[in-house]
C-alpha positions as MATLAB code, in Angstrom:
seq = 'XXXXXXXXXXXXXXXXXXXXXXXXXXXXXXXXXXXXXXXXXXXXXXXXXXXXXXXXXXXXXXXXXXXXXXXXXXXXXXXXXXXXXXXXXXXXXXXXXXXXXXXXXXXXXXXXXXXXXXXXXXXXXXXXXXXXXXXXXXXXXXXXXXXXXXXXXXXXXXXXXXXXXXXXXXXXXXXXXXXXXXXXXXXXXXXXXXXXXXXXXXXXXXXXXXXXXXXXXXXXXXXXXXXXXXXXXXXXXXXXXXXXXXXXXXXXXXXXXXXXXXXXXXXXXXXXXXXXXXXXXXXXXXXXXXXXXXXXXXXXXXXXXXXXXXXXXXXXXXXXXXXXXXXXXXXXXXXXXXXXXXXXXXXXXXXXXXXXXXXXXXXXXXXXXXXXXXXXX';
ca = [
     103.947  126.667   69.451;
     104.594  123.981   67.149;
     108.120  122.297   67.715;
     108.918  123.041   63.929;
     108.894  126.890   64.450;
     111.109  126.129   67.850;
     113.298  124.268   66.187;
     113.696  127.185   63.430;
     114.750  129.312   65.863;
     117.268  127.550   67.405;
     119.103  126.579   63.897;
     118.920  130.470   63.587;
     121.610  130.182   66.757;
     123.974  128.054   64.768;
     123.409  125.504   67.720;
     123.696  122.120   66.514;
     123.877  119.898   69.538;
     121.444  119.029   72.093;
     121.850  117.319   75.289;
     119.926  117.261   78.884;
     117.509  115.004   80.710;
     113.711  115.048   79.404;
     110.952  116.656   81.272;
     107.366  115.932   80.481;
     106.910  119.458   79.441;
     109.587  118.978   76.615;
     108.469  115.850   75.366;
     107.842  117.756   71.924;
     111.413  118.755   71.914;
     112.372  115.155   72.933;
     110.737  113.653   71.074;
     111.946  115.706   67.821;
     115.436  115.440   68.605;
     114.964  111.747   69.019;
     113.348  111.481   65.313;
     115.701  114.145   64.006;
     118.984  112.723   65.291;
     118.662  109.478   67.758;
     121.280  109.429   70.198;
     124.697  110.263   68.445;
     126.865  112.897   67.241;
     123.820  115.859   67.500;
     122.502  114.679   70.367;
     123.329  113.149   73.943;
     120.578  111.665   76.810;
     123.023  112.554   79.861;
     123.198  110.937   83.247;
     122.177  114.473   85.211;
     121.658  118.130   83.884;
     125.232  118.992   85.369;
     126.750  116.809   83.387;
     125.052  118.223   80.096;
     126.616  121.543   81.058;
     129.982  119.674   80.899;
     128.869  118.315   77.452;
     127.990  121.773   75.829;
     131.255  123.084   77.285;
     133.658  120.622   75.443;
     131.256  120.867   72.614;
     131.987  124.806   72.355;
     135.949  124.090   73.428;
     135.962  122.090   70.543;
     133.633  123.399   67.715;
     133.517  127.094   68.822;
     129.551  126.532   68.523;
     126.941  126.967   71.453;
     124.991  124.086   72.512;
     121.559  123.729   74.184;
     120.724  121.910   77.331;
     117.433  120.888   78.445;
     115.992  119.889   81.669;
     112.980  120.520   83.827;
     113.508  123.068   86.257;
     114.001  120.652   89.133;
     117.592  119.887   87.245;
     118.773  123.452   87.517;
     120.235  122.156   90.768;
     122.218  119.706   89.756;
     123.178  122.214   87.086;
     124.301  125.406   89.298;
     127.742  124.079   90.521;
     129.087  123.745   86.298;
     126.843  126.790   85.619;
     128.804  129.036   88.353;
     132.394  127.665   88.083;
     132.919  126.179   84.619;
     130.696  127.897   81.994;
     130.109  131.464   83.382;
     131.844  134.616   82.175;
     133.891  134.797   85.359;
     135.299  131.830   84.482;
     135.797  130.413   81.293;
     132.905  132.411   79.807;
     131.141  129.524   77.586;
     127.810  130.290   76.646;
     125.216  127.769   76.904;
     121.573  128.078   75.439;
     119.267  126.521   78.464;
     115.891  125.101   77.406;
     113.768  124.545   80.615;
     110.620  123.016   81.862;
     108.812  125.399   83.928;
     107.200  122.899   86.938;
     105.314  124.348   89.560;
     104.632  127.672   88.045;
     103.095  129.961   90.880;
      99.350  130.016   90.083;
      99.450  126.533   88.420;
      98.278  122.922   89.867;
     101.402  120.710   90.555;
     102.670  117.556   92.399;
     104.011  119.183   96.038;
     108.010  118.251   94.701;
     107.210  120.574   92.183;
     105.878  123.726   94.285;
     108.543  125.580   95.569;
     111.061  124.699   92.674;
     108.486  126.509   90.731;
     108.208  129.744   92.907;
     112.079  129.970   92.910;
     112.872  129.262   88.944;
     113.299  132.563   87.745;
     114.849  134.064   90.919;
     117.568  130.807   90.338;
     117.997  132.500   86.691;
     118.957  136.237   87.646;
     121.329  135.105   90.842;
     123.054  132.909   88.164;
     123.038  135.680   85.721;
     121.069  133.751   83.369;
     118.844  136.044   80.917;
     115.536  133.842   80.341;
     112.577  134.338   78.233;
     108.962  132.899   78.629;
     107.613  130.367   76.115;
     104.337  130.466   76.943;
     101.017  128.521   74.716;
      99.911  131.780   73.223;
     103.587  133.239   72.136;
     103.109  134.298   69.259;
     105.619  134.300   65.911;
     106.939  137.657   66.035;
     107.409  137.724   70.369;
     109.796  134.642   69.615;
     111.616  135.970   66.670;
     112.454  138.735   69.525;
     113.505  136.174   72.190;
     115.744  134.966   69.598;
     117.254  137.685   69.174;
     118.197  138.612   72.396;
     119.377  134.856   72.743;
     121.717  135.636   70.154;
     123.016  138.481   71.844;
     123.749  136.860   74.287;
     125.590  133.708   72.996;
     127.087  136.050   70.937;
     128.159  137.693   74.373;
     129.677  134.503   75.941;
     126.658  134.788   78.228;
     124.137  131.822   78.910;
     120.503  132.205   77.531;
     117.205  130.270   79.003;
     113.856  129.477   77.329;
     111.343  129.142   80.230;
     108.722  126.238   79.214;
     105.041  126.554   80.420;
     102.978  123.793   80.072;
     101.869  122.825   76.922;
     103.655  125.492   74.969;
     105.406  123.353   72.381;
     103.717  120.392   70.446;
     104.222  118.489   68.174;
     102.250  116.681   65.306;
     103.836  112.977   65.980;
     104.409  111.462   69.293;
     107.405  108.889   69.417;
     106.488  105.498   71.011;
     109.106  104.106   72.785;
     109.074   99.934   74.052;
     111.206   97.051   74.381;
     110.386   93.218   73.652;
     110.821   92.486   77.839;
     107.744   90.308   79.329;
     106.769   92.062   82.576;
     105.931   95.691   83.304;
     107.139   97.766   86.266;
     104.166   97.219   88.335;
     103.980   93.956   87.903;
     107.800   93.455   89.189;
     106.537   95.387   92.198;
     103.644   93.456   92.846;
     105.653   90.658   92.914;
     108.194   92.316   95.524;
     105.343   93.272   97.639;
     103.433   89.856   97.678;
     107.015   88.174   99.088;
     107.649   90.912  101.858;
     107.618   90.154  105.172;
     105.365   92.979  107.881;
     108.252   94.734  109.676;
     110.121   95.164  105.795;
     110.872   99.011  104.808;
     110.412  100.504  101.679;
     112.016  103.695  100.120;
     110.843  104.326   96.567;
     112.301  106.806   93.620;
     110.504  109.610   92.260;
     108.011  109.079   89.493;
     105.218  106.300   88.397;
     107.416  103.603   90.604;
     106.032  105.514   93.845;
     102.952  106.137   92.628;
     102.220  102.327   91.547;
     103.580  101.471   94.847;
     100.860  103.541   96.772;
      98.286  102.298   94.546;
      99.830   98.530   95.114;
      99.486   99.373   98.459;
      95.222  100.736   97.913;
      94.502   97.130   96.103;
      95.713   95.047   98.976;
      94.112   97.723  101.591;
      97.046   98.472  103.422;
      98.891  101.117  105.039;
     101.381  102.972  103.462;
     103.416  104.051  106.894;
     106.215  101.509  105.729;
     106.878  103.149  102.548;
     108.430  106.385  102.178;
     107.856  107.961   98.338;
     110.693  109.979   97.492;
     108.646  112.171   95.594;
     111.611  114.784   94.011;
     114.855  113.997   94.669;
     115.716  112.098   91.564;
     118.618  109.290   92.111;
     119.107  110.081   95.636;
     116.172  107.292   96.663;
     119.416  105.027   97.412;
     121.282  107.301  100.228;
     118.022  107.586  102.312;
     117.275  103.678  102.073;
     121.350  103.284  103.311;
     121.142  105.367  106.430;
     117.411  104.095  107.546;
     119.266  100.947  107.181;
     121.972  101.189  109.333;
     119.777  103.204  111.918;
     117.444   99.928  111.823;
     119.962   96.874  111.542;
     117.265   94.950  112.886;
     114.372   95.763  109.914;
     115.122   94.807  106.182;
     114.840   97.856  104.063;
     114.012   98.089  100.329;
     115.146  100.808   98.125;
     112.910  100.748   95.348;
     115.264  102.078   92.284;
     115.073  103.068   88.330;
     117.593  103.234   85.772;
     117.107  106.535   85.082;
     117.513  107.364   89.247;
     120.967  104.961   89.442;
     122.659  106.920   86.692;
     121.886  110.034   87.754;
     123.743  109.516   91.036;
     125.748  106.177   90.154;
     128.422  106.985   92.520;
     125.996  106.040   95.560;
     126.130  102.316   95.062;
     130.078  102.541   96.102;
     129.158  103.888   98.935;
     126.447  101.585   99.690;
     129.091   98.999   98.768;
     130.987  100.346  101.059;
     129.084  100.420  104.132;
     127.783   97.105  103.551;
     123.963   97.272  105.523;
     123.555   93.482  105.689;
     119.859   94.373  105.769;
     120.071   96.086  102.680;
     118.144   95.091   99.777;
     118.184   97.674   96.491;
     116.026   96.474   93.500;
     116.634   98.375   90.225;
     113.876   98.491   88.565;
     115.538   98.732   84.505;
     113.089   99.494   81.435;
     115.850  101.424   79.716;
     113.762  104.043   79.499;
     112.995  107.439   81.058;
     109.881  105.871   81.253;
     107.792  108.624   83.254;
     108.657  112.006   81.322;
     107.867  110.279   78.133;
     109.938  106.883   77.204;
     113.560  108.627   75.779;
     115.988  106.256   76.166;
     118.820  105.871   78.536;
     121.599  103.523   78.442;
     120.641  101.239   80.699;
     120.221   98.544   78.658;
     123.686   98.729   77.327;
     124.732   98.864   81.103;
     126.128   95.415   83.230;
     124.760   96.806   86.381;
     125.795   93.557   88.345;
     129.420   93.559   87.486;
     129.015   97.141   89.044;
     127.133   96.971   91.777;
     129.535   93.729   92.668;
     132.857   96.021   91.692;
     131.049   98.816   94.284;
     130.981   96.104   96.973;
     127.247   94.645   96.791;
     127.936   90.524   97.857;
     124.985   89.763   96.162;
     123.732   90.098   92.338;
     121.061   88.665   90.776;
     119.234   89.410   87.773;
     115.105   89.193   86.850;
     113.694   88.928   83.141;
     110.387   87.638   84.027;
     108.236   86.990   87.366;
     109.639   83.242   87.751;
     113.087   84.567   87.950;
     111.920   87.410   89.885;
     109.929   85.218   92.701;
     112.751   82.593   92.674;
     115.115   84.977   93.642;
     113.246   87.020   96.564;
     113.033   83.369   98.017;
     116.880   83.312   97.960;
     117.587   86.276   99.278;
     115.427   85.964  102.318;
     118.934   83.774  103.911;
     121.480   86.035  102.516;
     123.574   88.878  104.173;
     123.650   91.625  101.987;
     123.471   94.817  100.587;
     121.536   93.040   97.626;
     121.309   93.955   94.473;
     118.653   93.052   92.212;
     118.466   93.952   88.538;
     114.424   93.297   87.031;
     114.489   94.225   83.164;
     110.987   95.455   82.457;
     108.923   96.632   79.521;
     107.801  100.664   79.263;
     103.932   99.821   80.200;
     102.375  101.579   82.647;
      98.026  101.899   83.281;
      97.030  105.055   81.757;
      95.080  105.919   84.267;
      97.685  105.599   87.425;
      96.700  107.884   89.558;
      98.795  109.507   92.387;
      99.072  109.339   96.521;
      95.952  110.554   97.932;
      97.840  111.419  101.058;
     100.206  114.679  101.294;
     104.047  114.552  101.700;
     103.962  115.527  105.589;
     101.529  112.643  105.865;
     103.198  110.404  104.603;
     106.112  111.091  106.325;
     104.983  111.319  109.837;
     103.603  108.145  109.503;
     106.640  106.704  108.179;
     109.063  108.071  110.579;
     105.833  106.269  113.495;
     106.122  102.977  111.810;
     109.729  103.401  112.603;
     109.999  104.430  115.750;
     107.828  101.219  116.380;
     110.413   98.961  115.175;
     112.994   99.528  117.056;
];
């Protein structure tokens, strides 16, 4: 379906503000809002899919309008706790029009974070009372026109409304292409981070291409990968299983491998980081600005002074990359430092087009992960 004939739809719901977190099966819609309306008045790039359910709720408090949220399915957690006790109709009965990206679909190919998300979507949608229709590459005209019908209904209701996303069911004619001016790219940064590590060093990298360059980092130098644990799903929470490997090993440095998009989700984890204060803690935020891996849409990362918050959270040490001198200068410091660490790189949004992902499965990698550390004691 082309995103034009979406869009139609949803202006036929008197909905005139979008917010959410972009999924790679929504980059059509993403990408359209972006060129429709930037980041402004009709349209808000939120931290976590919870907090766009906050956003549409003070948008209809205040305007008496619906709004639509999107995320991929994997957000619907994050989502449930303002879904059950702020916006449904046992509460404060707000209706919200959910557009979704439908990862993992039983019967479809899919990374293993993905898998039983996907076999649990639409069950998540009836226990949460959540009406949903299927968007699917061969819906045609007239079975939309019906969806939106019933959407209507239901807004009209008070009641919340989904739009299921299969893969490539929307498209669009124009893709946006998102960079920045910065000299060196993700992988590069980690290349550089991997070259200075020491054997018995830890790392625990966040979900999306930063894992999967790490692993194939790891492939070009023919080594291991049993001292890095991918978090796979799990987006922003990366941090809070690098903190308590950390203080279970006080004798082992351990590296949480971060992205903007990951901190903000979760930002309240670097107080308690902070707060703990793992002197063999270091966490490198990797910052393109960008939600780099579902398609490039902005965050506001680069508007963000992450080392006068990581220091106000507690981190004794800030330091900040912009190109691999910087970057190589300051792994030397740290080396004599007592941390937790903080290290902001500023990359560009270029990734290889044809990164691949690991070739070893999720229980692999973590039995061999939790070996490596049972050898370093």
């Amino acid at each position: 379906m082309k995103i034009q004939t979406f869009m139609e739809g949803i202006h036929q719901l008197g909905i005139s503000f979008y917010t959410g977190v972009p999924d790679s099966y929504l980059k059509a819609l993403c990408d359209f809002l972006m060129s429709e309306y930037g980041v402004g008045n009709h349209h808000i790039v939120a931290a976590n899919e919870g907090a766009s359910v906050a956003l549409a709720a003070g948008h209809f408090l205040s305007t008496g309008n619906p709004a639509l949220v999107y995320m991929q399915n994997s957000g619907i957690g994050n989502a449930v706790n303002p879904i059950c006790s702020l916006v449904h109709k046992k509460v404060y009965d707000i209706p919200v029009l959910f557009v979704i990206g439908w990862r993992g679909e039983p019967g479809t190919k899919d990374e293993p974070q993905h898998i039983f998300q996907g076999e649990i979507t639409q069950s998540l949608l009836n226990i949460l009372e959540i009406q949903h229709s299927l968007i699917s590459p061969d819906t045609s005209p007239d079975e939309f026109h019906k969806d939106i019908d019933k959407a209507q209904k239901a807004l009209n209701q008070g009641s919340c409304y989904a739009f299921l996303i299969r893969k490539d069911s929307l498209e669009n004619d124009f893709k946006n292409v998102y960079q920045n001016s910065l000299s060196i790219s993700r992988e590069q940064a980690l290349m550089e981070v991997i070259s200075q590590s020491l054997p018995d060093d830890i790392f625990v990298s966040t979900t999306g291409k930063l894992s999967r360059e790490l692993f194939e980092i790891r492939e070009s130098l023919q080594e291991g990968h049993s001292k890095d644990f991918l978090t796979v799903g799990s987006m922003g929470h990366s941090s809070m299983i690098a903190l308590e490997i950390a203080r279970n090993k006080p004798c082992k440095t351990v590296f949480c491998l971060d992205g903007d998009g990951a901190v903000l989700m979760h930002m309240g984890s670097l107080a308690i980081i902070g707060s703990h204060g793992p002197e063999n803690y270091i966490h490198i935020l990797i910052n393109n600005g960008a939600h780099e891996t579902v398609g490039g849409i902005p965050t506001v990362s680069q508007q963000m002074d992450y080392l006068g918050l990581a220091s106000a959270c507690g981190y004794p040490i800030v330091r900040k990359a912009e190109d691999q001198r910087q970057l190589s200068e300051i792994l030397k410091e740290i080396r004599i430092l007592k941390g937790p660490v903080f290290i902001e790189i500023d990359t560009n949004l270029i990734s290889r087009p044809d990164l691949g992902r690991p070739t070893t499965s999720t229980i692999e990698n973590k039995q061999a992960f939790m070996d490596t550390l049972k050898e370093k004691q």
